[in-house]
DRENLO-777637 format. One record per residue (C-alpha): residue number from 1; residue in one letter; z negated, x negated, y negated. Coordinates in steps of 0.02 Angstrom, whole numbers. Layout:
// DRENLO-777637
<node k="NUM" r="a" z="Z" x="X" y="Y"/>
...
***
This chain:
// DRENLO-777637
<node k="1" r="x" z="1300" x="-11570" y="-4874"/>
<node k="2" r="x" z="1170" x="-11684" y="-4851"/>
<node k="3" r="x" z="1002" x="-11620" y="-4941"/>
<node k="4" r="x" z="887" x="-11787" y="-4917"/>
<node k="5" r="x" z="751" x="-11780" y="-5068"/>
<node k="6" r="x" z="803" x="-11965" y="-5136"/>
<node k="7" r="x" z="988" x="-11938" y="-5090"/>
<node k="8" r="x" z="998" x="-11762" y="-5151"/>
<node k="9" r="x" z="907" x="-11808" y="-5341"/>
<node k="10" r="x" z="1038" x="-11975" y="-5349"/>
<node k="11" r="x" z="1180" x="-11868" y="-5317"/>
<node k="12" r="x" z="1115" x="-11737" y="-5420"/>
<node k="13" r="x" z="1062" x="-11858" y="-5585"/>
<node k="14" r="x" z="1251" x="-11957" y="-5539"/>
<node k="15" r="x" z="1338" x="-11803" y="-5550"/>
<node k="16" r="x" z="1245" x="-11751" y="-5692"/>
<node k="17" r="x" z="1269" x="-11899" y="-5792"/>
<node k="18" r="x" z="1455" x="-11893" y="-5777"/>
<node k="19" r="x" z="1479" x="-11723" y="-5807"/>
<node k="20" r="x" z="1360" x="-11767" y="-5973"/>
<node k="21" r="x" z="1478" x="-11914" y="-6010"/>
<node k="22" r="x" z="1642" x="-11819" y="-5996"/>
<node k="23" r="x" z="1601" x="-11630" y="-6024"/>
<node k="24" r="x" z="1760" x="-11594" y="-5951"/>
<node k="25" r="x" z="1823" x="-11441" y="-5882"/>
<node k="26" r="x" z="1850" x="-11492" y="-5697"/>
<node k="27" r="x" z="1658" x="-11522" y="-5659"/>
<node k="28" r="x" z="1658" x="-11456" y="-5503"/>
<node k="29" r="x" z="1798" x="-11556" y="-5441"/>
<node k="30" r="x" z="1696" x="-11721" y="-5500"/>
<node k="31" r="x" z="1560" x="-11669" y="-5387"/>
<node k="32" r="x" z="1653" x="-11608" y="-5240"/>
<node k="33" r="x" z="1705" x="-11786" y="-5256"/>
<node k="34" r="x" z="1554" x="-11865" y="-5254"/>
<node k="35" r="x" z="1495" x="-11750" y="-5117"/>
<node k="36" r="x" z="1654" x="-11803" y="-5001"/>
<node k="37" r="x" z="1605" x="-11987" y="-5048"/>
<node k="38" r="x" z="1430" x="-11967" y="-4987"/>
***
């Protein structure tokens, strides 16, 4: 896990912004994702 302060809000707001977008179920799998991408 990287916890940079600019890296760590983009992730954060990404992941946020999908999960918003979809409000499906398997959340956490979208951002483990996006944390094995980063």
């Amino acid at each position: 896990m990287f916890y940079s302060s600019n890296s760590s809000k983009i992730i954060f707001a990404f992941a946020m912004f999908l999960v918003w977008l979809d409000l499906s179920p398997p959340a956490s799998k979208i951002m483990t994702e996006l944390l094995l991408i980063v």
